[in-house]
DSSP file (Angstrom, degrees, kcal/mol; ACC not computed):
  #  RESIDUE AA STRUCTURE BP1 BP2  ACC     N-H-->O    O-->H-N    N-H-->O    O-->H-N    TCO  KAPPA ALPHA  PHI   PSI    X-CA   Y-CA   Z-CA
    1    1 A X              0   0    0      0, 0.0     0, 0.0     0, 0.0     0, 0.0   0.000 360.0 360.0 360.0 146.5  108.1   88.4  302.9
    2    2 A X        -     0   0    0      1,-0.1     0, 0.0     3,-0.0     0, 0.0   0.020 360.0-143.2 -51.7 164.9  107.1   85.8  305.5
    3    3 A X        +     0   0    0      5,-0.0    -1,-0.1     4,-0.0     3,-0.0   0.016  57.4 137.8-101.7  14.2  107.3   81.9  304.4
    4    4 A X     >  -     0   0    0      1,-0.2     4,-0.8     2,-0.1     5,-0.1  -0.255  51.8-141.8 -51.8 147.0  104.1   81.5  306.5
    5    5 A X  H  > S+     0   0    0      2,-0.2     4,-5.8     1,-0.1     5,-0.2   0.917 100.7  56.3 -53.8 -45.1  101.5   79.1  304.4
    6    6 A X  H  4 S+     0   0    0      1,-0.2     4,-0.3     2,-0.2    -1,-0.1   0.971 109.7  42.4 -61.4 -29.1   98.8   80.6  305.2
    7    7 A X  H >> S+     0   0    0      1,-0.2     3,-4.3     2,-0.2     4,-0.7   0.960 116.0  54.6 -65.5 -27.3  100.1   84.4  303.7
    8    8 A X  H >< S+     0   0    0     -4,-0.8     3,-2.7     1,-0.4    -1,-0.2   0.993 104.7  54.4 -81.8 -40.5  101.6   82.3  300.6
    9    9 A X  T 3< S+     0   0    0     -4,-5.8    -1,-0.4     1,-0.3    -2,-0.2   0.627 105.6  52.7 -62.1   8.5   97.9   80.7  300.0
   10   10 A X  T <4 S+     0   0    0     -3,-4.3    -1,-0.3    -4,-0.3    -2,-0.2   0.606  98.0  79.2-115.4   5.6   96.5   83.9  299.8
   11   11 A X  S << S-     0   0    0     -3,-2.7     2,-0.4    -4,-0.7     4,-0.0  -0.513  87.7 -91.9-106.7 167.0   99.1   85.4  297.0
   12   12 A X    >   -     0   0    0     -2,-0.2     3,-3.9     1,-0.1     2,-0.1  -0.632  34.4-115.7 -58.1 110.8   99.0   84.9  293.2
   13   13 A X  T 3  S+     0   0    0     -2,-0.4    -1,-0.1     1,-0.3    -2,-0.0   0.387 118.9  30.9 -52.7  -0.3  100.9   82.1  291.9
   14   14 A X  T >  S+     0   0    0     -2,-0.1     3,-3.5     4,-0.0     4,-0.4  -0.179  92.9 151.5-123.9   5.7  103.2   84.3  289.9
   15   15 A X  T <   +     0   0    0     -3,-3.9    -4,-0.1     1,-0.2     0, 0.0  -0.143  69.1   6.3 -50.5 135.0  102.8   87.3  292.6
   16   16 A X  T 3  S+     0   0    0      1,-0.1    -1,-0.2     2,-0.0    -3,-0.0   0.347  91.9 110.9  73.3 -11.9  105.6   89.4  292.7
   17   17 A X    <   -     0   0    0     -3,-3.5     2,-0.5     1,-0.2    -2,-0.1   0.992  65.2-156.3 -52.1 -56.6  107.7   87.9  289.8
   18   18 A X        -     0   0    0     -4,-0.4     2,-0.5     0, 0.0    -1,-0.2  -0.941  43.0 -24.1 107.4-142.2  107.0   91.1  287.9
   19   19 A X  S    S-     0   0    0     -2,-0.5     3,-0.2     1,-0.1     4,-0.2  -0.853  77.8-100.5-114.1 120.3  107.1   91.3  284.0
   20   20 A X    >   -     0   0    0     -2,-0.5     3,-2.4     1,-0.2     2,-0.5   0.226  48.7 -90.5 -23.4 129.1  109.4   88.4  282.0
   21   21 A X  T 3  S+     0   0    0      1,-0.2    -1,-0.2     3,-0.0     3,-0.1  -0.391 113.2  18.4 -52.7 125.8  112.5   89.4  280.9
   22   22 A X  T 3  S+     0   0    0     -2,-0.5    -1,-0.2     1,-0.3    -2,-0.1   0.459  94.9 140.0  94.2 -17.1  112.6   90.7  277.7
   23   23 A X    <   -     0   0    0     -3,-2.4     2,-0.4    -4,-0.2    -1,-0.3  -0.355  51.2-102.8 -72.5 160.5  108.9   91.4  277.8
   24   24 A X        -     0   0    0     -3,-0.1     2,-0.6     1,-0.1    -1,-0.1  -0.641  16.6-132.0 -76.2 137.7  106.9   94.5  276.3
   25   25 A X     >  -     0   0    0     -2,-0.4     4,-5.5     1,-0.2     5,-0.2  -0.493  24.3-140.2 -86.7 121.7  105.6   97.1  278.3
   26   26 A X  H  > S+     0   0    0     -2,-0.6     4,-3.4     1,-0.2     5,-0.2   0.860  94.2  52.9 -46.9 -47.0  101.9   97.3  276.8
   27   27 A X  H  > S+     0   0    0      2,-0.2     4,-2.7     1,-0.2    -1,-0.2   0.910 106.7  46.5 -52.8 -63.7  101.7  100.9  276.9
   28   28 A X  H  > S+     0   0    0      2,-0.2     4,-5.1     3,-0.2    -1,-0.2   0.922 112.2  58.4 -55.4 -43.2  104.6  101.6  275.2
   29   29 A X  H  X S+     0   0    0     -4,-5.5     4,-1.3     2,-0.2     5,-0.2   0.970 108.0  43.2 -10.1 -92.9  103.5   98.9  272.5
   30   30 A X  H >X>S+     0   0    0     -4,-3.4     4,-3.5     1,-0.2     3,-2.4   0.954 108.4  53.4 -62.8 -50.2  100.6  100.3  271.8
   31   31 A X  H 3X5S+     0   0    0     -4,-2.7     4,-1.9     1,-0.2    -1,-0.2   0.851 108.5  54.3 -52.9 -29.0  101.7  104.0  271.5
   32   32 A X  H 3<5S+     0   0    0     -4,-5.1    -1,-0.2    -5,-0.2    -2,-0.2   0.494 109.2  49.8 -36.4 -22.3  104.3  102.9  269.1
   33   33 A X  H <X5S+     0   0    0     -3,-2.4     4,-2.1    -4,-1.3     3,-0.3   0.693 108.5  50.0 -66.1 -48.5  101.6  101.3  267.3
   34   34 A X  H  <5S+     0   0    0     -4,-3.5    -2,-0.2     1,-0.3    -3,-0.2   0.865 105.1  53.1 -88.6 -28.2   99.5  104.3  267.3
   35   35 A X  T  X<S+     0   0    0     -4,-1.9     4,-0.8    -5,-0.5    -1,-0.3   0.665 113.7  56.4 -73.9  -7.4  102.5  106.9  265.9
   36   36 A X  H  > S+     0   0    0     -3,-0.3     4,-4.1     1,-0.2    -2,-0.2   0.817 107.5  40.7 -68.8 -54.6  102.7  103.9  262.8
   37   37 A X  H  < S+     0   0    0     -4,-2.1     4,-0.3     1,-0.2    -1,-0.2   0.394 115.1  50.8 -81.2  23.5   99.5  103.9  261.8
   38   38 A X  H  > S+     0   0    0     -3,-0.2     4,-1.6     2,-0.1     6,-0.3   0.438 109.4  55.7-126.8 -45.0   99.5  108.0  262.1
   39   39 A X  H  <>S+     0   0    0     -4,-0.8     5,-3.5     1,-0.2    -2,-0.2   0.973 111.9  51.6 -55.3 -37.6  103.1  108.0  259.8
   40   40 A X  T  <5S+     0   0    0     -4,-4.1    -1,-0.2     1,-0.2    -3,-0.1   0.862 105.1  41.9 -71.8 -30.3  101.0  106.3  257.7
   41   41 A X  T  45S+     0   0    0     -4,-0.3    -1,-0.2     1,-0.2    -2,-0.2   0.657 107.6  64.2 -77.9 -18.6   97.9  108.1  257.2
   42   42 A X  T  <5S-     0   0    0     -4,-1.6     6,-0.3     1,-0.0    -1,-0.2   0.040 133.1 -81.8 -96.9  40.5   99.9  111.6  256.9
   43   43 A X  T >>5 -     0   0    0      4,-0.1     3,-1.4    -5,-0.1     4,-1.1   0.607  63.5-127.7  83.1   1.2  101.6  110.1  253.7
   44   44 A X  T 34< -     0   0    0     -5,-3.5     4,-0.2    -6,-0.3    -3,-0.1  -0.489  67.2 -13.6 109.6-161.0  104.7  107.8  255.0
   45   45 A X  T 34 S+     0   0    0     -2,-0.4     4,-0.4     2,-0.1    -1,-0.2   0.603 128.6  61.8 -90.5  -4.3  108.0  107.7  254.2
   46   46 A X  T X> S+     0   0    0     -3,-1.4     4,-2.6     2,-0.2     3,-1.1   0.861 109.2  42.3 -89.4 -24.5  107.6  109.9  251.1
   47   47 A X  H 3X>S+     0   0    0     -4,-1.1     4,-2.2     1,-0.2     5,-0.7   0.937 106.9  61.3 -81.7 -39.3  106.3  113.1  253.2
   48   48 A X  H 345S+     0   0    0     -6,-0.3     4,-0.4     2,-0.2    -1,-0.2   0.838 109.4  41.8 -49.6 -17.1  108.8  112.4  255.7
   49   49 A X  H <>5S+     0   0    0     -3,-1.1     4,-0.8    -4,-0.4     5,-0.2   0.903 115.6  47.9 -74.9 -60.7  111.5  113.0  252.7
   50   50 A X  H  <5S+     0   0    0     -4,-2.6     3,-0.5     1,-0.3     4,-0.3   0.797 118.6  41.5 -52.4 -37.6  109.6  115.9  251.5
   51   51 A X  T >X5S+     0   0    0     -4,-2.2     3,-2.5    -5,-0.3     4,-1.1   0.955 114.8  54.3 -56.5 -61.7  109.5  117.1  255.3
   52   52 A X  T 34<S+     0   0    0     -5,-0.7    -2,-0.2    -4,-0.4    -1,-0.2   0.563 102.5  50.5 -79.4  -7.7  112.8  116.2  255.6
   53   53 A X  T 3< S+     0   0    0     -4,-0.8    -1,-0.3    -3,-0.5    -2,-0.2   0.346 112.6  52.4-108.7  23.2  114.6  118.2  252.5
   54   54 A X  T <4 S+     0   0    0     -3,-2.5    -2,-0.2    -4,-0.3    -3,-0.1   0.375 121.1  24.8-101.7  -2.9  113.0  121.1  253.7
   55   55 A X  S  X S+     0   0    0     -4,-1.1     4,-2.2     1,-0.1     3,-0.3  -0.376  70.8 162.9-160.0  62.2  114.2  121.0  257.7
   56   56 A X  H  >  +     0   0    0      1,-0.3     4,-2.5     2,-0.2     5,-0.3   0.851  69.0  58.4 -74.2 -38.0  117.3  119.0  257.3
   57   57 A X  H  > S+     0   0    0      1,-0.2     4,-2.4     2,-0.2    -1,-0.3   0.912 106.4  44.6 -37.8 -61.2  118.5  120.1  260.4
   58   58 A X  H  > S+     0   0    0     -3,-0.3     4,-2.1     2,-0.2    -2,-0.2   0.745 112.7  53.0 -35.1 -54.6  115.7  118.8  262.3
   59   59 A X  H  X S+     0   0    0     -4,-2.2     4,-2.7     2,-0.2    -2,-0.2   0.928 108.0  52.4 -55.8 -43.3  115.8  115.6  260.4
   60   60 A X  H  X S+     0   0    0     -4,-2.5     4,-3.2     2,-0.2    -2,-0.2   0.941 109.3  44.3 -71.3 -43.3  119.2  115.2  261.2
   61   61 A X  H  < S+     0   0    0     -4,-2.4    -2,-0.2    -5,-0.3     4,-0.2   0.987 115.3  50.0 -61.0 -61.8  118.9  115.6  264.8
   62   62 A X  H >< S+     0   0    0     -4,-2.1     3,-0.9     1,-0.2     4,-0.3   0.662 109.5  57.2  -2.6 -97.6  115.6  113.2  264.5
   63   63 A X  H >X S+     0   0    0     -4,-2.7     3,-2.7     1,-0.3     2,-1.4   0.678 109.7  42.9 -49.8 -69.5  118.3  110.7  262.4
   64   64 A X  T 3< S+     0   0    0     -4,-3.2    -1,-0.3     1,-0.3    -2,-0.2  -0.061 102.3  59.0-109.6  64.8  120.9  110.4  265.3
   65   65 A X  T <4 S+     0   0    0     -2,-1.4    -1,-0.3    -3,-0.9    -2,-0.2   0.154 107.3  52.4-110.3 -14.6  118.8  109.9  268.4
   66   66 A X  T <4 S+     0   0    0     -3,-2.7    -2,-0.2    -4,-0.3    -3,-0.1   0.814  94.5  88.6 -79.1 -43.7  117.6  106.8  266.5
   67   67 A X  S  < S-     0   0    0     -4,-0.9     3,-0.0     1,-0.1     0, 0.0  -0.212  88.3-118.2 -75.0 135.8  121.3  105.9  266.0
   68   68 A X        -     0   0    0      1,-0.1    -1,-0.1    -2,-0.0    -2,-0.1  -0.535  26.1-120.1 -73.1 151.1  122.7  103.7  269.1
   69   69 A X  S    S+     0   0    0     -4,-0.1     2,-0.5     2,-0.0    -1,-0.1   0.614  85.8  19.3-110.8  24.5  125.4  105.3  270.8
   70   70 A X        +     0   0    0      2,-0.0     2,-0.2    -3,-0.0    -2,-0.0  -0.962  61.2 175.3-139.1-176.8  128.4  103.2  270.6
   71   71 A X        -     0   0    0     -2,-0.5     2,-0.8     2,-0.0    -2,-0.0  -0.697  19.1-155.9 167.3 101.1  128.8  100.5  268.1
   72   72 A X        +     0   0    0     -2,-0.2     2,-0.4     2,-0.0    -2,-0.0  -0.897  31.7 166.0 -97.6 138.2  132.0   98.5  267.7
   73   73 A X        +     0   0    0     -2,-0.8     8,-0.6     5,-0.1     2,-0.4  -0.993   5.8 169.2-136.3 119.0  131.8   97.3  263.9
   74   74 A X  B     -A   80   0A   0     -2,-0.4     6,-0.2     6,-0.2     5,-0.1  -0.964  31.8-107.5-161.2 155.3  134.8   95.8  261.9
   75   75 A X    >   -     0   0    0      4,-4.1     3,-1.4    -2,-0.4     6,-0.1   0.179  41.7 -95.7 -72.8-178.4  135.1   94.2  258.8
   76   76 A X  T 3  S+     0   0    0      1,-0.3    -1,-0.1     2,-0.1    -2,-0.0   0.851 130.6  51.5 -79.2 -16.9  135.8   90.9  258.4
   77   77 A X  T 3  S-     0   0    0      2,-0.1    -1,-0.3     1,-0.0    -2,-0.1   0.497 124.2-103.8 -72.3   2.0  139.7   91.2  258.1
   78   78 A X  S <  S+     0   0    0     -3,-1.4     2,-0.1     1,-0.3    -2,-0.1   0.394  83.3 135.5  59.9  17.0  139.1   93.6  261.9
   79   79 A X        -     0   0    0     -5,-0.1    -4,-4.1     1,-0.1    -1,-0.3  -0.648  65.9 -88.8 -90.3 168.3  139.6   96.8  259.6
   80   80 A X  B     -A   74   0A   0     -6,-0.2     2,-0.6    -2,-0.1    -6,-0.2  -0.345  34.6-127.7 -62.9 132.5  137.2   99.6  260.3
   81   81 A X        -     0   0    0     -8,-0.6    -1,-0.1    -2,-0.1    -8,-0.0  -0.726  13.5-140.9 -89.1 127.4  133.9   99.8  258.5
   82   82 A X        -     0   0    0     -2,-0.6     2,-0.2     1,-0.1    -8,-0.0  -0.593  13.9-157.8 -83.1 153.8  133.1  102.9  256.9
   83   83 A X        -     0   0    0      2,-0.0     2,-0.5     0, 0.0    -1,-0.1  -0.718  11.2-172.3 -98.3  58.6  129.2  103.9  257.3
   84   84 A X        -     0   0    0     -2,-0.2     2,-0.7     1,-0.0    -2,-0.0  -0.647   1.5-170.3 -53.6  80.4  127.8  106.4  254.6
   85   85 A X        +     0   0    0     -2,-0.5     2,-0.1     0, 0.0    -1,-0.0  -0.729  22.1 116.9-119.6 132.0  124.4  108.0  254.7
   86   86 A X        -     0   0    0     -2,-0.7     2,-0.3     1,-0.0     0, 0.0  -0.387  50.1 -77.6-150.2-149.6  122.4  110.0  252.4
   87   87 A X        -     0   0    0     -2,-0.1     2,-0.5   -38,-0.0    -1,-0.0  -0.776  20.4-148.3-141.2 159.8  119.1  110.2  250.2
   88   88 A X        -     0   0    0     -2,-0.3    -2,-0.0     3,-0.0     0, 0.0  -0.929  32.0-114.0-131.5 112.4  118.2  108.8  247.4
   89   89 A X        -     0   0    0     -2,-0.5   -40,-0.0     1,-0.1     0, 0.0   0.108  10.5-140.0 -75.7 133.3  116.0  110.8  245.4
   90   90 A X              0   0    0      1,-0.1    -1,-0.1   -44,-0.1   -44,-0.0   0.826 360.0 360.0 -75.9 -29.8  112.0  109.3  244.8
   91   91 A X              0   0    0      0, 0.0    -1,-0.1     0, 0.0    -3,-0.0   0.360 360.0 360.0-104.0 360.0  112.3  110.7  241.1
């Protein structure tokens, strides 16, 4: 783009920056918003168990697409940290 004055007097004083680093894209926001309040109204995390010891397969893909995929982790001596995960029964 030109350094003329006159084109720069006519632009927005942030024109063309784009969106902050680090900022949120509104859209996604809010539809992330709107699947919360919809986990909530269909019962939560306890139908998401109940869902989830009937179609453990399903859950389990679900479960590691949430999971990042590398992860260097070590204890505080550098030995390896073991990770366990399983359910803990509501009853």
């Amino acid at each position: 783009m030109s350094d003329d004055p006159k084109l720069r007097a006519n632009r927005a004083p942030n024109g063309g920056k784009g969106r902050p680093k680090g900022a949120k894209n509104k859209l996604t926001q809010c539809a992330k918003e709107a699947f919360e309040h919809a986990f909530d109204a269909i019962g939560g995390a306890a139908a998401l168990a109940e869902w989830a010891a009937s179609n453990q397969t399903e859950f389990y893909k679900l479960f590691a697409r949430l999971i990042p995929n590398e992860q260097r982790l070590g204890g505080s001596d550098g030995e390896a940290v073991r990770i366990e995960v399983g359910f803990v029964s509501g009853s």
